[in-house]
PAZAPA-4460 file (N, C-alpha, C; in steps of 0.05 Angstrom, whole numbers, plus 32768, in hexadecimal, padded with zeros to 4 digits):
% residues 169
    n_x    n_y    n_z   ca_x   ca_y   ca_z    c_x    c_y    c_z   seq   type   mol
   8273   814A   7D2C   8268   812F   7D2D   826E   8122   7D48     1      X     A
   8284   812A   7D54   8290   8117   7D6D   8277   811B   7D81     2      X     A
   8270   813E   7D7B   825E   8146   7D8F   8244   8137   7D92     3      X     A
   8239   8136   7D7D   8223   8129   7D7A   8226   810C   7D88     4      X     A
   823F   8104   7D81   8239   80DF   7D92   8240   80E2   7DB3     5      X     A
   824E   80F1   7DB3   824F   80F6   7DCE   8233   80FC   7DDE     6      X     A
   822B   810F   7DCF   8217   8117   7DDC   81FC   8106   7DDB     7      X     A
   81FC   80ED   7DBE   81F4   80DD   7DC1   81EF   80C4   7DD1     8      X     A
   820A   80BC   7DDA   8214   80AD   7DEA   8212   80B8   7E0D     9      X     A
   8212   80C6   7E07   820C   80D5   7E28   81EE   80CF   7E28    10      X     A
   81E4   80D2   7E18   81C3   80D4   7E20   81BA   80B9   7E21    11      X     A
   81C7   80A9   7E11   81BE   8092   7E13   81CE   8077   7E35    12      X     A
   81DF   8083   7E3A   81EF   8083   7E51   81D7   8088   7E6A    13      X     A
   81C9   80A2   7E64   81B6   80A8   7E80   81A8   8098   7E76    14      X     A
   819B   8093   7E60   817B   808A   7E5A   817A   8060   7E66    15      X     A
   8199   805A   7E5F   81A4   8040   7E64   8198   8041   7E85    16      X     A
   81AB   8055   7E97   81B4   8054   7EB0   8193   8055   7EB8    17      X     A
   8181   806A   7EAE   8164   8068   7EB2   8155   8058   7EB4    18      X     A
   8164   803C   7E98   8153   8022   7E9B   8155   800A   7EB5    19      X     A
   816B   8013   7EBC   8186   7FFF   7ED1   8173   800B   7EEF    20      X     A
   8172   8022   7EEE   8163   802D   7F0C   814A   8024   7F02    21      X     A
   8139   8020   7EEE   811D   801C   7EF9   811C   8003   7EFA    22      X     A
   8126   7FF4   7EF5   812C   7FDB   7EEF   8132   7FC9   7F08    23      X     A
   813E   7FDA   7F16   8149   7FD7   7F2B   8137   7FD1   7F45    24      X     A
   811F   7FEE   7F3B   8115   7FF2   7F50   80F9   7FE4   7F57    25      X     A
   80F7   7FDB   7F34   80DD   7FC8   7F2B   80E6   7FB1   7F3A    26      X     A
   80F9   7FA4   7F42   8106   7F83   7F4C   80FF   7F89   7F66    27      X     A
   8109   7FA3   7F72   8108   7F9F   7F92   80F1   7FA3   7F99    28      X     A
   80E1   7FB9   7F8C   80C5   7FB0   7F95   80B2   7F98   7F8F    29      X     A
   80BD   7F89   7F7B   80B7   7F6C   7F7C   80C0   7F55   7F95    30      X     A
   80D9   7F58   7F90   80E6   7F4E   7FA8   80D5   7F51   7FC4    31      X     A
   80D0   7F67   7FCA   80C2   7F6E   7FE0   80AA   7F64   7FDF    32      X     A
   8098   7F62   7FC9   807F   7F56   7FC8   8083   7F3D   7FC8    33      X     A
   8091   7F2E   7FC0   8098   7F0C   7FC5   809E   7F05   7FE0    34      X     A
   80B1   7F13   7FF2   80B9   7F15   8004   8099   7F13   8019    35      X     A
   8089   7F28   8015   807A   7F2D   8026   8061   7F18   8022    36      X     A
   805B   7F1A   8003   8043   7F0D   8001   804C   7EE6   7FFB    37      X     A
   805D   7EE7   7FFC   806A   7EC7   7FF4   806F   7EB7   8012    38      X     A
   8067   7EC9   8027   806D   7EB9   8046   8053   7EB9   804A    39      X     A
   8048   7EA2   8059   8035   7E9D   8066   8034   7EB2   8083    40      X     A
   8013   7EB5   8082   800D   7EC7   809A   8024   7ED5   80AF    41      X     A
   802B   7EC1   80BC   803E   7ECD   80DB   8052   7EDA   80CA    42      X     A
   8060   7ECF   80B6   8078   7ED0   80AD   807C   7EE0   80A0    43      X     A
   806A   7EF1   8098   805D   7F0B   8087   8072   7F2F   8092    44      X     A
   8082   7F32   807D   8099   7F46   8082   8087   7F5C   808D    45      X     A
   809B   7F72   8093   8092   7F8D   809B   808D   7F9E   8075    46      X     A
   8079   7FA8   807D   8077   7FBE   8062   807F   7FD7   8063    47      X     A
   809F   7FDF   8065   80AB   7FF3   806F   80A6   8012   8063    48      X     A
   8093   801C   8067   808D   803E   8064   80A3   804F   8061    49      X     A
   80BC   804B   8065   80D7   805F   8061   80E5   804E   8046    50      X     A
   80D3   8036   8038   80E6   8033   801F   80D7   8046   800D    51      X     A
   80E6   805D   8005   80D8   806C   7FE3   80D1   805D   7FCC    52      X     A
   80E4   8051   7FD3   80D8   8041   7FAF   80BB   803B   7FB3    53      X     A
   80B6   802C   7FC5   809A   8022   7FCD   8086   8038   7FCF    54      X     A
   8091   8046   7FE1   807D   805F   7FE6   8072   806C   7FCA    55      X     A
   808B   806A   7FBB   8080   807B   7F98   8073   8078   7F8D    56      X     A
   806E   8051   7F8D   8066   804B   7F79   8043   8048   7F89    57      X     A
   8041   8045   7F9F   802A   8042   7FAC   801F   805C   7FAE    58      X     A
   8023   807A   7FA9   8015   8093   7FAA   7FF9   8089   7F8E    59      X     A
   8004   8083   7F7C   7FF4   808A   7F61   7FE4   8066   7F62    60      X     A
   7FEE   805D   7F73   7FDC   803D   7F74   7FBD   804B   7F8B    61      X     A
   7FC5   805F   7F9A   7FB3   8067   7FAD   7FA7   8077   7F9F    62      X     A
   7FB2   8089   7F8B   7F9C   80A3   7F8A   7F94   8094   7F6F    63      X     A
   7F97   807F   7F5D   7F80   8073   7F56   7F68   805F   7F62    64      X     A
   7F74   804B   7F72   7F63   803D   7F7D   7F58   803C   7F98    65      X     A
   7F5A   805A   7FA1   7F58   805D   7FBE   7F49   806E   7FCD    66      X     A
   7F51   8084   7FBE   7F54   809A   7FC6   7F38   80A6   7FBC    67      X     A
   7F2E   809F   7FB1   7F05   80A0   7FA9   7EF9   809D   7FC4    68      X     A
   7F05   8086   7FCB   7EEF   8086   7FEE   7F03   808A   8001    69      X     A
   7F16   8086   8001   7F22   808B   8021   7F32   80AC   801E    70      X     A
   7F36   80B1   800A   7F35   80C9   8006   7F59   80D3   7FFF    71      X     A
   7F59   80F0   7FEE   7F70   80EF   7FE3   7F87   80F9   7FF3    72      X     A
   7F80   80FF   8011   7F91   8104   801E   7F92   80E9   803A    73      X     A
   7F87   80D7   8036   7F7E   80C8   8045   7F6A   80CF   8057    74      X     A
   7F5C   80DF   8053   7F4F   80E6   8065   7F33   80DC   806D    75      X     A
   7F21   80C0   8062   7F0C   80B7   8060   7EF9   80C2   805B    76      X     A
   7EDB   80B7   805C   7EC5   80BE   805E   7EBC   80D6   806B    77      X     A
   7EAC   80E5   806B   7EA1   80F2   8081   7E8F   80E7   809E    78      X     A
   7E99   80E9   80A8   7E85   80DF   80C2   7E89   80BA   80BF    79      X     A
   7EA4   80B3   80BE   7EAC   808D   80BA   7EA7   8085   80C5    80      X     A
   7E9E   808D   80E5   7E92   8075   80FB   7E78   806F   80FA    81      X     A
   7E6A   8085   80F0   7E4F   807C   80E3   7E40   8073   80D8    82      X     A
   7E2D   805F   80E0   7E27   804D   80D3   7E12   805A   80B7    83      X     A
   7E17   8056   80A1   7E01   8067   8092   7DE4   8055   8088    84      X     A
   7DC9   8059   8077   7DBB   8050   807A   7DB1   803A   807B    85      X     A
   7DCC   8030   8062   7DD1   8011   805A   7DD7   8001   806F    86      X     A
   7DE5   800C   8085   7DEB   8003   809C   7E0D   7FFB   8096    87      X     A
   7E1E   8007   8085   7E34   8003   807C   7E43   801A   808B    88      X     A
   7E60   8017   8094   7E66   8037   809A   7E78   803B   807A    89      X     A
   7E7B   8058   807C   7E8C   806D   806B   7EAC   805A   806C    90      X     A
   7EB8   8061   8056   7EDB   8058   804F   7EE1   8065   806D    91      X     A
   7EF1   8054   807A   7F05   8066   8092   7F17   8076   8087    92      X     A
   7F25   8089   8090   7F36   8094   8090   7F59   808A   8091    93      X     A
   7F6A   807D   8079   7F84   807A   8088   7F95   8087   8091    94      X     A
   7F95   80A4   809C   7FA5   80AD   80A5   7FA9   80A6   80C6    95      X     A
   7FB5   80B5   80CE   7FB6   80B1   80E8   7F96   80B5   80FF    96      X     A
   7F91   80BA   80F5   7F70   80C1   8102   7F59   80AA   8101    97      X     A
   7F65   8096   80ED   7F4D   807D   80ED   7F5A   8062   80F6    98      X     A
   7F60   804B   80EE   7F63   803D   80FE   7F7A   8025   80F3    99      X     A
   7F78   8025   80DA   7F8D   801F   80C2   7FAA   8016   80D7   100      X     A
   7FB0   8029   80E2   7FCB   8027   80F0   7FC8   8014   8106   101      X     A
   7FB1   8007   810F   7FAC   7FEE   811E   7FB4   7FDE   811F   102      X     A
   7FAE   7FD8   80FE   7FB0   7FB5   80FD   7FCF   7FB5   80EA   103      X     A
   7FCE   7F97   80EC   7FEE   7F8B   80E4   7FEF   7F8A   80C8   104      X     A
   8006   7F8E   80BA   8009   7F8E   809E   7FFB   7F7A   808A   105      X     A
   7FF7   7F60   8098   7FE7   7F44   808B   7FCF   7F49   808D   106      X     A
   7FC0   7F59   809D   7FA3   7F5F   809C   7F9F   7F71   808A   107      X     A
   7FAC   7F92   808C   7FAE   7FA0   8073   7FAE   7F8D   805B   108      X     A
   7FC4   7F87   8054   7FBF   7F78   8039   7FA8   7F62   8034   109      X     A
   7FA5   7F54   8043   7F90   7F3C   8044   7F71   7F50   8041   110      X     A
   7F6A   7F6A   804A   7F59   7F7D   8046   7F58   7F8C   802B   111      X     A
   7F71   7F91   8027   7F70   7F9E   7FFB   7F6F   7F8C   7FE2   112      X     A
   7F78   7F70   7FEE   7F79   7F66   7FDE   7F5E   7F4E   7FD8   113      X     A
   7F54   7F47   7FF4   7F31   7F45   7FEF   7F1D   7F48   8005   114      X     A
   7F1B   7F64   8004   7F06   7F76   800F   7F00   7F72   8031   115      X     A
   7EF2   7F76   8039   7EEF   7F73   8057   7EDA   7F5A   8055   116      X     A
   7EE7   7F45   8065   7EDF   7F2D   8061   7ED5   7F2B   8082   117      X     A
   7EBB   7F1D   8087   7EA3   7F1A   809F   7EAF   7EF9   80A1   118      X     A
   7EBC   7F03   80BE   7EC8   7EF2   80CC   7EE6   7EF0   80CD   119      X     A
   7EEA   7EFC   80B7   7F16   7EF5   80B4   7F1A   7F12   80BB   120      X     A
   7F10   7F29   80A9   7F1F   7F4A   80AD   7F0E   7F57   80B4   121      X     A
   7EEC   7F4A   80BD   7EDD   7F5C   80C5   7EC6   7F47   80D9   122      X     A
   7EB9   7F57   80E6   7EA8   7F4E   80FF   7E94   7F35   80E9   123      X     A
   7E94   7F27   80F5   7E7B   7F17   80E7   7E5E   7F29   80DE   124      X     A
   7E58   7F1C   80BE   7E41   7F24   80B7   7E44   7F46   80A5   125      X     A
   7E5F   7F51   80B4   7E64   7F6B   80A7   7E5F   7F6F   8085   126      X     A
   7E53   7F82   8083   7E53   7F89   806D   7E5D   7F9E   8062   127      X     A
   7E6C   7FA4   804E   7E84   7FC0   8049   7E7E   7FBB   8031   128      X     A
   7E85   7FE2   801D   7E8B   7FDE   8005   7EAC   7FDC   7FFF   129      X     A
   7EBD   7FD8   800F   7ED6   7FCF   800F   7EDA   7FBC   7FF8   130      X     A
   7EE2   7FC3   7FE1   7EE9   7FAD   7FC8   7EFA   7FA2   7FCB   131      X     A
   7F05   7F89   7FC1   7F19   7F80   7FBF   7F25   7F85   7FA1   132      X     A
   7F49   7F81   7FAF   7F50   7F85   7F9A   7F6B   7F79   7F7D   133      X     A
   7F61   7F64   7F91   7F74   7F49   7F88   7F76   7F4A   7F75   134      X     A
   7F65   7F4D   7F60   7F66   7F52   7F3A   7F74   7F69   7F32   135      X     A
   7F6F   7F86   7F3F   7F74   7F98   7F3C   7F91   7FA1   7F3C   136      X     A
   7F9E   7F98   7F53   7FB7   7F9D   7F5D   7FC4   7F87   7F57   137      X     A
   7FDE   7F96   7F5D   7FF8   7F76   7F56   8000   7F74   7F76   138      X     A
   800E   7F5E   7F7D   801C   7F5D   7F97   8029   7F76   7F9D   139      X     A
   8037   7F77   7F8A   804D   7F95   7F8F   8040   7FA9   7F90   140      X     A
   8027   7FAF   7F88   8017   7FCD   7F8C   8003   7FCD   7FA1   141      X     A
   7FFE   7FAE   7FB3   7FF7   7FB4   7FCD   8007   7FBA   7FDB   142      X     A
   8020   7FB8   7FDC   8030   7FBD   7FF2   8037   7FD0   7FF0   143      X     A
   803C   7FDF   7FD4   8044   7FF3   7FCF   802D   800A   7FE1   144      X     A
   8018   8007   7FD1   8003   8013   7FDA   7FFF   8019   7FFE   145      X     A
   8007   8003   800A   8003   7FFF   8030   801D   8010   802F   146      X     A
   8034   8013   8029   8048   801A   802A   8048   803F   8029   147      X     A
   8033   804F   8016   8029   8062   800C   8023   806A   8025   148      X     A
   8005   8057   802C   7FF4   8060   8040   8005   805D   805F   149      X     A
   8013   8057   805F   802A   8055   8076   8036   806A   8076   150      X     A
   803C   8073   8065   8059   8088   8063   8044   80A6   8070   151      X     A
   802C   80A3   8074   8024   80C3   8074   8019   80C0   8099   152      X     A
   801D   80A9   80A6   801B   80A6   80C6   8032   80AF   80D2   153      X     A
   8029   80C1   80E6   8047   80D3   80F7   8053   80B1   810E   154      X     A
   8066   80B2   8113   807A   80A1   8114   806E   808C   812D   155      X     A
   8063   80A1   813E   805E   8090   8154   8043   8082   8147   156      X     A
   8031   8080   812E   8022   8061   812E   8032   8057   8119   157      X     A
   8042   8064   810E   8053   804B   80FD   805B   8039   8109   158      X     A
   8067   803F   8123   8077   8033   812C   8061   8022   813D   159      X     A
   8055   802B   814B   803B   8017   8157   8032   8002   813F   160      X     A
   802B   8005   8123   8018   7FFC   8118   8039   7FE1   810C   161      X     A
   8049   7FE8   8110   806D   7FDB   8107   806B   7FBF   8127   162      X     A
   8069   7FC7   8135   8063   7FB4   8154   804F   7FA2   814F   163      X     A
   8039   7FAD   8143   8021   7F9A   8146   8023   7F89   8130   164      X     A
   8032   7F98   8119   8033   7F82   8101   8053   7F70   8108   165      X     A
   805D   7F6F   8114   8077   7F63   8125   806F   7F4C   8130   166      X     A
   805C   7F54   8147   804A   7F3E   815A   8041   7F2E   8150   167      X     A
   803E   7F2C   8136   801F   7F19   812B   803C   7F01   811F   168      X     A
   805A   7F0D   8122   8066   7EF1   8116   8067   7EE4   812B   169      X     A
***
């Protein structure tokens, strides 16, 4: 019998310590979304690509809501600079090869969360099938998500695309 509670008690010991880490990890990625999305424009944090937690939870936020058009390795459209009939271009590519690593962390987000907007995130008059996704996502799963698509750029545009989102405070 001792065995059994022991071995009871052990399991319920990890399953405890299991609730305490996710628990944990659910706050700071909150935290981080308050942090980021709770400051006005300039004041707007870095969305750091070397935190995991973030990165984790943003893989499966991309390969559902993402990864249809810009593709499951990031790799975009075919032929993205082209304009197609509609006169729309193809999803860009976020990897290092399209252009994503440009702009500052407040435009990324201000772009997923409502679409490519003519005049604020895009040339006047632009037209995109770029959705928004303000309903869709929570604070914490855009950042999560930018945080995803961050983590797979080789260092030198992290670190470029880390400067330009720096500048804009």
């Amino acid at each position: 019998m001792a065995l059994c509670r022991n071995g009871v008690a052990g399991e319920e010991r990890k399953l405890n310590k299991g609730i305490v880490i996710a628990t944990a990890a659910g706050l700071a990625v909150a935290a981080a979304a308050a942090l980021f999305l709770g400051r006005s424009g300039a004041a707007a944090a870095y969305i750091d690509p070397s935190d995991a937690a973030l990165v984790s939870r943003g893989k499966p936020v991309y390969a559902q809501h993402c990864a249809a058009c810009h593709g499951a390795s990031m790799e975009g459209q075919p032929n993205w600079r082209e304009r197609r009939p509609d006169g729309r271009l193809p999803a860009p590519p976020h990897d290092a090869s399209g252009h994503t690593w440009h702009h500052p962390d407040a435009v990324l987000v201000d772009i997923v969360k409502h679409g490519l907007v003519p005049g604020k995130t895009a040339p006047d008059a632009y037209q995109s099938d770029m959705p928004a996704f303000e309903r869709l996502l929570s604070d914490a799963d855009v950042l999560a998500v930018l945080a995803y698509i961050k983590s797979g750029w080789p260092a030198q545009e992290r670190e470029a695309q880390k400067e330009v989102t720096l500048q804009r405070h």
